[in-house]
C-alpha positions as CSV (number, residue, x, y, z in Angstrom):
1,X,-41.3,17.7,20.0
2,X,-38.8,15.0,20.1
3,X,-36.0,14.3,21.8
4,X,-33.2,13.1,20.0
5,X,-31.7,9.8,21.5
6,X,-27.7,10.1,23.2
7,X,-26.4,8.2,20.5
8,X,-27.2,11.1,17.5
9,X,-24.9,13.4,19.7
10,X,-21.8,13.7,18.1
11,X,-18.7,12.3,20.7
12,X,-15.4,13.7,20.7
13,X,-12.5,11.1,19.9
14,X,-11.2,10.0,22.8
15,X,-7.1,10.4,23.4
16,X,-6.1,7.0,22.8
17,X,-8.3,6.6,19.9
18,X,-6.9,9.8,18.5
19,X,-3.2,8.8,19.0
20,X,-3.8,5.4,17.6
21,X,-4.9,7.1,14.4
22,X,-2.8,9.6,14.3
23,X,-0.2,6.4,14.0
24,X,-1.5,4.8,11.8
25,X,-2.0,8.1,9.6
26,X,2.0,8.0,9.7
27,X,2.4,4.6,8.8
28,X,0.1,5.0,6.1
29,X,1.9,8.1,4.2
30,X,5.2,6.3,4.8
31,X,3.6,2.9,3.1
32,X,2.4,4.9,0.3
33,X,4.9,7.6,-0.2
34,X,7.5,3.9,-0.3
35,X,4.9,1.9,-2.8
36,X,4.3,4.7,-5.0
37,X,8.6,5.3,-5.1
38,X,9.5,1.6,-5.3
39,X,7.0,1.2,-8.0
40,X,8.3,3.8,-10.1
41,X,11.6,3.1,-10.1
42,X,13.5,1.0,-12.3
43,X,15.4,-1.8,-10.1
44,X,13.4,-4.9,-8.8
45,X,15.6,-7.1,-10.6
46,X,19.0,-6.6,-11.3
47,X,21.5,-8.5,-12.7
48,X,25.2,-7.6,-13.8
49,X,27.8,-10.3,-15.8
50,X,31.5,-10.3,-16.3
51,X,31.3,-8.4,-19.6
52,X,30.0,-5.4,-17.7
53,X,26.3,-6.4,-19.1
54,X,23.5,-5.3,-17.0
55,X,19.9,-5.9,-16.8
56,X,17.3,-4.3,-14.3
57,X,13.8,-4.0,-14.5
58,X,10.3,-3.3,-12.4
59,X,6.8,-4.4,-14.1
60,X,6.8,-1.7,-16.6
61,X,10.2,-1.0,-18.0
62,X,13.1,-2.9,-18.8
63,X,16.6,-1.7,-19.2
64,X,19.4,-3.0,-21.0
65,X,22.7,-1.7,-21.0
66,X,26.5,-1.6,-20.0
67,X,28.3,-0.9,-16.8
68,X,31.9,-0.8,-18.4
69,X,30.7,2.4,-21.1
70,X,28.2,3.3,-19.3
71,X,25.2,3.3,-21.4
72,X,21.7,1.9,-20.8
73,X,18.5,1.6,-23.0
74,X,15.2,1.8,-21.6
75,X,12.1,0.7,-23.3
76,X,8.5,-0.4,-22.1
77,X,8.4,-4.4,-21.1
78,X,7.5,-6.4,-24.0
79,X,4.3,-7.8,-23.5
80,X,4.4,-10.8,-25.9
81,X,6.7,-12.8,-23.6
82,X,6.1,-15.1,-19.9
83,X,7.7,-12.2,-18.2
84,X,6.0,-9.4,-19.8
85,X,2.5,-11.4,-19.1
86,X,3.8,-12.4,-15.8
87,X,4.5,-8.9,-15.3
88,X,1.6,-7.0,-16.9
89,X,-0.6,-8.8,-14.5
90,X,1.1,-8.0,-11.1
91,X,1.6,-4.2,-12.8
92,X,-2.3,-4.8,-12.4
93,X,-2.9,-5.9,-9.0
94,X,-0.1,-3.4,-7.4
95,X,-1.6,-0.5,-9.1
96,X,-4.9,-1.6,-7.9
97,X,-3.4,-2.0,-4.4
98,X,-1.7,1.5,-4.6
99,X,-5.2,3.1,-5.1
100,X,-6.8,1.0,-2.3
101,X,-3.7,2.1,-0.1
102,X,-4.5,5.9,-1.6
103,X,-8.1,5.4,-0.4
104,X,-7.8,4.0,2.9
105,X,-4.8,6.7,4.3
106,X,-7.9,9.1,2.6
107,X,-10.2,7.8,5.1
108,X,-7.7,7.2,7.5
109,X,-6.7,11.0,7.8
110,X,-10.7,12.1,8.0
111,X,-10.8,9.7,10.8
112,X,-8.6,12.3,12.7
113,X,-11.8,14.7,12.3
114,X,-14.7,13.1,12.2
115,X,-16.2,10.3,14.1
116,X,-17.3,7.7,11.9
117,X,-20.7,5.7,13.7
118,X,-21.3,2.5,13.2
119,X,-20.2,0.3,10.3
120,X,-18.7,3.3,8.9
121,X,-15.8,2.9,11.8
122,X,-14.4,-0.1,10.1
123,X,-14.3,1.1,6.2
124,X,-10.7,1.9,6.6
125,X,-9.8,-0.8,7.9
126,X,-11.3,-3.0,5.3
127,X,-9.8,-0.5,2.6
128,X,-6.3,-1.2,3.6
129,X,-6.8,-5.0,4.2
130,X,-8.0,-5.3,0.7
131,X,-4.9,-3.1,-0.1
132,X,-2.6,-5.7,1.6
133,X,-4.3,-8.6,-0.4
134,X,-3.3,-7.1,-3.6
135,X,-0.1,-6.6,-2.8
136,X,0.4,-9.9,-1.8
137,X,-1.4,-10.9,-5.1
138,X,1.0,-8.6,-7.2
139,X,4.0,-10.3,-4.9
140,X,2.8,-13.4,-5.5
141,X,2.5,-13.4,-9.7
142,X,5.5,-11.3,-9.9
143,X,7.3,-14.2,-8.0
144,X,6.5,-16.7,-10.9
145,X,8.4,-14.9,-14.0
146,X,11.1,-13.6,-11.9
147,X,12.8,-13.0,-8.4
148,X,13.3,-9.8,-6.3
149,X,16.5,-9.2,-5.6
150,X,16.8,-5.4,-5.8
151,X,15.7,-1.7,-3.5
152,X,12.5,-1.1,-5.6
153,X,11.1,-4.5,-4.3
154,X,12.7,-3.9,-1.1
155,X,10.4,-0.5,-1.2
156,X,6.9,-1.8,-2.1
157,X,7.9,-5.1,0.5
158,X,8.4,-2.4,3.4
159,X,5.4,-0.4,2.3
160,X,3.0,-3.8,2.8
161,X,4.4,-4.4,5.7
162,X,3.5,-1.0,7.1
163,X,0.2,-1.3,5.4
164,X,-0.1,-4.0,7.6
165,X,0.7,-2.0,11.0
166,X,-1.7,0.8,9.9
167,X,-4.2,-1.8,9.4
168,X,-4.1,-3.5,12.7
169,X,-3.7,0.2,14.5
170,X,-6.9,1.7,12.6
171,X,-8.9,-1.8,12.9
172,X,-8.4,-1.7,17.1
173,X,-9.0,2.2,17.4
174,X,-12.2,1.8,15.4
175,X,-13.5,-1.0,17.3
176,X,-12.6,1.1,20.6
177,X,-14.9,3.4,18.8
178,X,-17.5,1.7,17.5
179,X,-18.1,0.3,21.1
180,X,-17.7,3.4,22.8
181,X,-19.9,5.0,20.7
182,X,-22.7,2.1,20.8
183,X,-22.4,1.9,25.1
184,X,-22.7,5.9,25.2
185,X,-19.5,7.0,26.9
């Protein structure tokens, strides 16, 4: 009969590990819950005239209206233009990046109840860096048809930035795991 090495025993997570997760859990939902919102709303660039004429849009809708009467026409972004190109793609990549963000507070969350051993620590981390890199990629081919300059944008910019938080909390509680669970303690 053998005996089955220390390492197959399954270690409880240890407090710090556990609060640092439990963070970055938080930061997660909040970076999701405000990419998810600023994506489906309407404003992430806005611009008003002296006539009252108003434009706003995000990378899926356009609206066209006017402020003085108070009307307003939405209709899907034309495709067949630079901006609706220019557009279409970073739709693309920030949808992509919303399911990688998805994913990784997924894995995140079952870190809080099961230990993950070896390389297995480090998947959410690498989840929600790869999140992070398409949302810089979205930023960044959004930025060359037109500028930011609404709360939508603001949204999705504070959602990366937590992304980011999460991302280093989870990456150094998973190595404080993955070493504690590789030295025995």
């Amino acid at each position: 009969m053998a005996i089955l090495p220390g390492r197959t025993s399954s270690f409880t997570i240890d407090p710090i590990s556990r609060v640092l997760i439990f963070t970055a859990c938080l930061f997660t939902i909040a970076a999701f819950t405000l990419s998810v919102v600023g994506t489906a709303t309407y404003s992430w660039y806005y611009s008003l005239d002296s006539t009252g004429a108003m434009l706003y849009f995000n990378f899926f809708t356009q609206c066209i209206g006017n402020i003085l009467d108070g009307s307003s026409n939405c209709y899907d972004m034309p495709r067949n233009t630079p901006l609706g190109i220019g557009t279409q793609q970073a739709a693309g990549l920030l949808v992509v990046a919303i399911c990688l963000l998805g994913l990784g507070m997924l894995i995140t969350l079952a870190m809080n109840c099961i230990q993950l051993t070896g390389i297995l620590a480090f998947i959410s981390p690498i989840v929600l860096f790869l999140a992070t890199l398409f949302m810089v990629g979205a930023f960044a081919q959004g930025s060359r048809v037109t500028t930011y300059n609404s709360y939508s944008a603001n949204l999705v910019q504070t959602g990366h930035l937590l992304t980011i938080f999460s991302m280093g909390l989870v990456a150094f509680a998973s190595g404080r795991l993955h070493i504690r669970y590789y030295n025995g303690e």
